[in-house]
C-alpha positions in Angstrom: -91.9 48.1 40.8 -90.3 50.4 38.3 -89.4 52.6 40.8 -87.4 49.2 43.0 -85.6 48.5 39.5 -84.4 52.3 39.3 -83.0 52.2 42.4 -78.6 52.8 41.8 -77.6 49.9 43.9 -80.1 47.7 42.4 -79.6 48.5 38.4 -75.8 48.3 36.7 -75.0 50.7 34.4 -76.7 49.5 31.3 -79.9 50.2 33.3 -80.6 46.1 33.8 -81.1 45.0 37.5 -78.0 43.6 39.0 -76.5 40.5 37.8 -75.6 37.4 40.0 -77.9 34.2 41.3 -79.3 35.5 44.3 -77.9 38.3 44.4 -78.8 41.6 46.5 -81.8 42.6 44.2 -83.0 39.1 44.4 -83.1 39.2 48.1 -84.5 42.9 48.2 -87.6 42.1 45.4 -87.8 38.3 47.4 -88.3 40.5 50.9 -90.6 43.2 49.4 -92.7 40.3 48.3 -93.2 38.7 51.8 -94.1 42.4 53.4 -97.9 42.5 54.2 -99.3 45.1 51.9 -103.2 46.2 52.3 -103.4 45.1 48.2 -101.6 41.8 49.4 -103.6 41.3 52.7 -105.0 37.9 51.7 -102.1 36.5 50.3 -100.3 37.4 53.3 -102.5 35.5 55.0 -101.9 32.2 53.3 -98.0 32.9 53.6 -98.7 33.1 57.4 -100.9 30.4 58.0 -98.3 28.6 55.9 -95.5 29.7 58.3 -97.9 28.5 61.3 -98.3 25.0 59.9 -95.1 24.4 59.5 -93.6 25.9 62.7 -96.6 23.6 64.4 -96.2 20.5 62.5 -92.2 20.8 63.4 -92.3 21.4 66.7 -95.0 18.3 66.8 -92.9 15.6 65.4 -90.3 17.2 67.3 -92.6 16.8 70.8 -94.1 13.9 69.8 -90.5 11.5 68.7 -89.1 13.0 72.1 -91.4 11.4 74.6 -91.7 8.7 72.4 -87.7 8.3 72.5 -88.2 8.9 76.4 -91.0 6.4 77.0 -88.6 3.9 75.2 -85.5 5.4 77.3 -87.5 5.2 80.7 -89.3 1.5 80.0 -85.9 0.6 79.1 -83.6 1.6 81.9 -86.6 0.4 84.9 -87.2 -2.4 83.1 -83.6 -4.0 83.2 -83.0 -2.1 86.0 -84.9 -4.8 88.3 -84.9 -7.7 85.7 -81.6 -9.7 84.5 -80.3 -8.9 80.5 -79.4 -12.6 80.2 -81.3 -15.7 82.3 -79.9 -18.1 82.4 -82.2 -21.7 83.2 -81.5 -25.1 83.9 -81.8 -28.5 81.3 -80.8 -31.5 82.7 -81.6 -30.5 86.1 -82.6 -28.0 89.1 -80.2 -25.4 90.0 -79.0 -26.8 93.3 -75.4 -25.6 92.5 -76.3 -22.1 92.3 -74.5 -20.8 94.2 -71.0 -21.6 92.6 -72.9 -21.2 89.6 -73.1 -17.6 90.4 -69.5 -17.1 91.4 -68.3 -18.3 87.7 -71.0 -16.2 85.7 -69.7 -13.2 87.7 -66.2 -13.8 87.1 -66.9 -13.8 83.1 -65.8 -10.6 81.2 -68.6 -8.2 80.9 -70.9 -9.4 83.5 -71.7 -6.8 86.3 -73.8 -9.3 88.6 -75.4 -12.6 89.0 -78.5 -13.0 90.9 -80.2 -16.4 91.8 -83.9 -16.1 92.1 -86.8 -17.6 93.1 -90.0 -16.6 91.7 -93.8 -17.2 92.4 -97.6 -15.7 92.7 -99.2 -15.5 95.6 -102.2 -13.5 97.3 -101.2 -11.1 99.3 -103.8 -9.2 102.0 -103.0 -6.3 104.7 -105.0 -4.7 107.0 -108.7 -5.0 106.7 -108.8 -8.2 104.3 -108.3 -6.5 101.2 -106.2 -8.7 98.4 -104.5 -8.5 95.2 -102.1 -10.5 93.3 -98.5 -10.3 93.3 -95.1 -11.3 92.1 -92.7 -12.6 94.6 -88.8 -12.3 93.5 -86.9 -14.0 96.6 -82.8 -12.8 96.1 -80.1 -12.7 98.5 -79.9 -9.7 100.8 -76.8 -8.3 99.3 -77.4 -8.6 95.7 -80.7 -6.6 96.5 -78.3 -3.8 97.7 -76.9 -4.1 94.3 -80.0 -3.2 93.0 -79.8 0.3 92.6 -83.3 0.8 91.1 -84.8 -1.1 94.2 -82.8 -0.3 97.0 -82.1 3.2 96.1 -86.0 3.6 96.4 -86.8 2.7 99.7 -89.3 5.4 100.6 -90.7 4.1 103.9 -89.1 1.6 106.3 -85.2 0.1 105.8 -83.6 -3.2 104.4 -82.5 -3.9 107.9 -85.4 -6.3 108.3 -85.0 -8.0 105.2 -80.9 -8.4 105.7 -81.7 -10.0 108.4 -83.9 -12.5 106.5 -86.9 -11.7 108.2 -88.8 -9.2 106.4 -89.8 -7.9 103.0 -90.3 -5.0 100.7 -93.3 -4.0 99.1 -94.1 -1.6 96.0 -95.5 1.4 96.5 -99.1 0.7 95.1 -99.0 -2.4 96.2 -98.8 -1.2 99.9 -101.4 1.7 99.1 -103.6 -1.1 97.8 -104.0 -2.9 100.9 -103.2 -0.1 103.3 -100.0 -1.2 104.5 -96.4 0.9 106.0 -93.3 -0.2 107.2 -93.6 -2.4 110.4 -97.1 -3.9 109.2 -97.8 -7.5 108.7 -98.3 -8.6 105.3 -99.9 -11.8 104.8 -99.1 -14.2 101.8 -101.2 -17.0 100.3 -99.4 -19.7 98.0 -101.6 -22.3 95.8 -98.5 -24.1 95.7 -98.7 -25.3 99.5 -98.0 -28.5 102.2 -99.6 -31.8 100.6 -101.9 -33.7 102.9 -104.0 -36.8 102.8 -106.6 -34.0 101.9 -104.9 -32.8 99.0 -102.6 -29.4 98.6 -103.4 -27.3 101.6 -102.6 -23.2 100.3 -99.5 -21.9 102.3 -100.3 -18.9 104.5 -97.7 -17.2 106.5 -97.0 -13.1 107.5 -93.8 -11.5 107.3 -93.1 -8.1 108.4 -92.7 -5.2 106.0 -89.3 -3.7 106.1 -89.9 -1.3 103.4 -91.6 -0.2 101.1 -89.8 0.6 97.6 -91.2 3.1 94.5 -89.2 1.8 91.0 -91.6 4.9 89.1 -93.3 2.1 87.3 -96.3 1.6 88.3 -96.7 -2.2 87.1 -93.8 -3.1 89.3 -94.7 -0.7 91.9 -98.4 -2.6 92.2 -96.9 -6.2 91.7 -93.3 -6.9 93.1 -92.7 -8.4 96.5 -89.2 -8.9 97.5 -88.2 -11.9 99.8 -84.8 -13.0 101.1 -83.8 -15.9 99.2 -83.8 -19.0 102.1 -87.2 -18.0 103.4 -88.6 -18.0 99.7 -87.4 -21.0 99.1 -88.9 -22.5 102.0 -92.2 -20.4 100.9 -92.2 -22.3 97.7 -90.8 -25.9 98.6 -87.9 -25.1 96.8 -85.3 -26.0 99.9 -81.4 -25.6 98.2 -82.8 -24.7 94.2 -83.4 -22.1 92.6 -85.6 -21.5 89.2 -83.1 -19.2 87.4 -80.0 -17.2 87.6 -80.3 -13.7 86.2 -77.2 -11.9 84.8 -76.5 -8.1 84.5 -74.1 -6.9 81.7 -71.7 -3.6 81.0 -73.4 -3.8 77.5 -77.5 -5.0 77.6 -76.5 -4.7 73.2 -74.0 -7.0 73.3 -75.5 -10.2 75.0 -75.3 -12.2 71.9 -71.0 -12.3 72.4 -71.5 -13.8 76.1 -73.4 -16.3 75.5 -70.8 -18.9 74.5 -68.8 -17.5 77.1 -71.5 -17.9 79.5 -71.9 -22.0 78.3 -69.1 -22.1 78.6 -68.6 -21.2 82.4 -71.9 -23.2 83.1 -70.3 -26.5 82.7 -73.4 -28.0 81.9 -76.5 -27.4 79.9 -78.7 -24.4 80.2 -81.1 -22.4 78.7 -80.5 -18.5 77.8 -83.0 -16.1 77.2 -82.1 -12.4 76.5 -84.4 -9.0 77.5 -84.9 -8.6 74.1 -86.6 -12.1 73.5 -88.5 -11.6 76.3 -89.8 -8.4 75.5 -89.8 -8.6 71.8 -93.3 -7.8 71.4 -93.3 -4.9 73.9 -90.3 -3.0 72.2 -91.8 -3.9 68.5 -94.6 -2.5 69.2 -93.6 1.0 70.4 -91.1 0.6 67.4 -94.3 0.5 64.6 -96.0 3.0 66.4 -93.3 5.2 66.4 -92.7 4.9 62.9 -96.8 5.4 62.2 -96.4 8.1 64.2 -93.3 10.1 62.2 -95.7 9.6 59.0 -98.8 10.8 60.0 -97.3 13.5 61.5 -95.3 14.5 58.2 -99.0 15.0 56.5 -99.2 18.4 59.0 -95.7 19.6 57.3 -97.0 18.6 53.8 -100.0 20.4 54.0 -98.4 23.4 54.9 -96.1 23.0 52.1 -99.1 22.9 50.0 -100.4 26.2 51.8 -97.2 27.5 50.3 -97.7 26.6 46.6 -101.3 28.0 46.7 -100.0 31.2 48.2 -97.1 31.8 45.8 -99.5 30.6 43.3 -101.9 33.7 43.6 -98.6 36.4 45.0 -97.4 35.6 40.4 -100.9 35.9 39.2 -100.8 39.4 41.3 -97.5 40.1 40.2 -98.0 39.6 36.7 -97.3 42.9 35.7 -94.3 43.4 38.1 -92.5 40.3 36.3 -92.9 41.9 32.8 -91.3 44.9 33.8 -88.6 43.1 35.3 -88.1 41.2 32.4 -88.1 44.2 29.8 -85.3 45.6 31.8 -83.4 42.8 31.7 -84.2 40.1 34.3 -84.0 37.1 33.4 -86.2 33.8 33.7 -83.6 32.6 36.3 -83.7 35.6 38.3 -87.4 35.9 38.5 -87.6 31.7 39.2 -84.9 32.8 42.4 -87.1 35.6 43.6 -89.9 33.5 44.1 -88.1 30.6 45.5 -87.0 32.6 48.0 -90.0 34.0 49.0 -91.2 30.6 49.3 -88.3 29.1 50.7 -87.9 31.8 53.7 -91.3 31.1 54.8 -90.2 27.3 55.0 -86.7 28.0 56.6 -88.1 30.6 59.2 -91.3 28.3 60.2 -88.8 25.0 60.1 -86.6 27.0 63.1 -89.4 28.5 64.9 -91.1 25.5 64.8 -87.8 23.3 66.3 -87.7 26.3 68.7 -90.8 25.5 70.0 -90.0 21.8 70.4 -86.7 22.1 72.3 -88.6 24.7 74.8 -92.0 22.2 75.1 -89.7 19.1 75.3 -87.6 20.7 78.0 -90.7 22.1 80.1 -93.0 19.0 79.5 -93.7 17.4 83.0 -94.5 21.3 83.8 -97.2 21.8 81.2 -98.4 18.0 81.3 -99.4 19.7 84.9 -100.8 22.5 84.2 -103.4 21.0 81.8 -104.4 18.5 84.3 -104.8 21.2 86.9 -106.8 23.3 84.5 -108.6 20.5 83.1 -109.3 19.1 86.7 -108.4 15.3 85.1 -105.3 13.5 85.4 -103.3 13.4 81.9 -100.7 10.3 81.4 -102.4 8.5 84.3 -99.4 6.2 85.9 -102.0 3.6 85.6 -102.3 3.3 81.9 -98.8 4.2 81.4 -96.6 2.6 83.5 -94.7 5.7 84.0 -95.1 8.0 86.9 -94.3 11.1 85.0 -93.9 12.0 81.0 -90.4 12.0 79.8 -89.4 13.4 77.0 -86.0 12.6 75.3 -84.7 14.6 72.2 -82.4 12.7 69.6 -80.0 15.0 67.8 -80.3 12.8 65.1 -84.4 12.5 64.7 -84.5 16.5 65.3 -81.9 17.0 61.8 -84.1 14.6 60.4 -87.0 16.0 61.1 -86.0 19.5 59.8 -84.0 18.3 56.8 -87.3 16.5 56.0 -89.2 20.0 56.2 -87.0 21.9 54.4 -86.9 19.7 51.6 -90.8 19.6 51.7 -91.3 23.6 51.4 -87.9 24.0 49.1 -89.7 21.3 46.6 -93.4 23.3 47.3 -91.9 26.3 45.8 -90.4 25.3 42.7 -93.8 25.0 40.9 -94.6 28.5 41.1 -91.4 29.9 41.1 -91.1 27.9 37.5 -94.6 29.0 36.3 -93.4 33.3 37.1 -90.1 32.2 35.1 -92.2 31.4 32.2 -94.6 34.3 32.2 -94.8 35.9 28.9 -93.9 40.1 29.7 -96.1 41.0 26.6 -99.4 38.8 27.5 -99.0 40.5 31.0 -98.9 44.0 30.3 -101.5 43.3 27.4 -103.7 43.1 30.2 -102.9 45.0 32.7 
């Protein structure tokens, strides 16, 4: 050590070590400090295992806020991409005037589309008997073609059959599930049927699939039948009504301002519901775990914050006698506090940036390695199933990511200013007493 403080650049003329906070000698003694030494193996150790929690537990929140952002992101955009941001219900009686209904919410400032609907679950069954449950949306022919998440999906078959207002289109796993393609018969059951001295007789009627339709979420992709808008109403009893008329929006945020302007082109009294009322509990929920998320993952970053106080902890105790020389020459307690908070610090700062390194490269490659693992494992991971999704997004947030590494920094800056403090108050004489 005597021999660092000797060295010309390092010592001014009186022979004290080079004035200045962090200053050239700082960073030199700081950097010798961090070097792996055979004496300083095991302290070494701790600096890197504190390096390798940090850099993990960084590019974890990073990984893990990403897909959690995308998930939101993705549920968000297929979600209203196939169900209205405002609907808009009757009070004081059906909808039978839909359809100039339709032209005035259309013609209001801010509103992309207005679709009337009809809505109702049936049993359907294809080939060999099998059934399952599902959704049927009747809508008119050309507002379906509006429907970019629908009809820009057509993976099998056309919408020729169902412009024509004969046939329909059928999700993906729907049409899996009961072993249908295009140009099949699909067979529909209704509870809600022709009434007969007997009672309510279930309607049962076949329409021909036109196509077949894949949204990328699965619960729409098992579910959703789309009918033309007449031959659903005649499906349901509903001859000339409709139950609802959905409106699409420029802004999905802003659906609080339309909605006097909407009253006030309905003429009459209705009831509005927004996508956020009716998925209130959906979106709240990935909200709180989000935020659980973000704070049990913090624990990875604090512990190896803690890593670096034991670490820098034991690197003074070894040091003791290197301090007391440095403080007979002239270095004083605020030097020796900076050369130890930088030793500390630059094992925060270099595992905070390795650490978003990895992130940015894991968030970008994800789908890819979500892959691999399932092929290596030989099980699916992120089954569409349980996750609606067909694949795992991931979606970084400029503004999460600076958090994320402000928080870090701030963590391991903090972790070293114990130590650091301790090394400033180290008494020269006790040290070299017993050396």
């Amino acid at each position: 050590m005597a021999s660092v403080a000797a060295n010309g650049e390092a010592v001014k003329a009186g022979g004290s070590p080079a004035a200045g906070p962090f200053s050239a000698f700082e960073r030199m003694v700081a950097w010798r400090y961090l070097r792996s030494r055979r004496r300083e193996a095991f302290i070494s150790v701790i600096a890197g295992f504190s390096f390798i929690g940090i850099m993990l537990g960084v590019a974890t929140l990073i990984i893990v806020m990403a897909v959690m952002n995308g998930f939101r992101t993705e549920l968000i955009s297929r979600i209203l991409g196939i169900n209205g941001h405002m609907i808009v219900q009757p009070i004081d009686g059906p909808l039978t005037d839909y359809a100039e209904l339709t032209q005035k919410f259309a013609s209001v400032p801010g509103v992309r589309m207005a679709l009337p609907l009809v809505e109702g679950q049936t049993l359907a069954s294809g080939r060999g008997g099998a059934g399952s449950g599902a959704l049927v949306r009747g809508v008119r022919p050309e507002d379906l073609e509006k429907l970019s998440e629908v009809a820009g999906n057509v993976k099998s078959g056309d919408m020729v059959g169902f412009a024509s207002g004969q046939g329909v289109l059928v999700g993906s796993r729907l049409a899996a599930q009961l072993g249908l393609s295009a140009g099949d018969q699909i067979t529909l059951i209704s509870p809600e049927g022709d009434v007969t001295p007997m009672g309510v007789n279930p309607r049962v009627k076949s329409y021909p699939v036109s196509g077949i339709f894949e949204i990328g979420m699965s619960e729409y992709d098992a579910t959703i039948i789309y009918m033309p808008l007449e031959e659903s109403q005649l499906y349901f009893n509903a001859e000339g009504i409709v139950q609802s008329i959905e409106l699409f929006v420029d802004n999905p945020d802003n659906v609080d301002d339309l909605r006097p302007k909407i009253e006030a082109a309905a003429g009459r009294q209705i009831f509005i519901t927004d996508w956020r009322q009716r998925n209130q509990t959906f979106f709240s929920a990935l909200q709180v775990e989000r935020n659980v998320m973000f704070m049990i993952l913090t624990l990875i970053v604090l512990v190896a914050a803690l890593n670096i106080i034991s670490g820098l902890i034991m690197l003074v105790k070894d040091k003791g006698s290197d301090i007391a020389i440095l403080r007979t020459m002239g270095a004083g307690a605020g030097a020796i506090m900076r050369i130890f908070f930088m030793t500390g610090a630059a094992i925060g700062i270099v595992g905070t940036f390795a650490g978003v390194l990895l992130g940015v490269v894991v968030c970008l490659n994800v789908e890819s390695i979500r892959q691999f693992f399932s092929w290596v494992s030989g099980t699916i991971l992120f089954d569409p199933q349980l996750y609606f999704l067909s694949q795992l997004p991931a979606e970084m947030s400029f503004g999460e990511t600076f958090s994320v590494v402000m928080m870090a920094l701030v963590l391991s800056f903090i972790a070293t200013i114990l130590p650091a403090w301790r090394a400033s108050r180290l008494d020269p004489v006790q040290a070299l007493r017993y050396e």
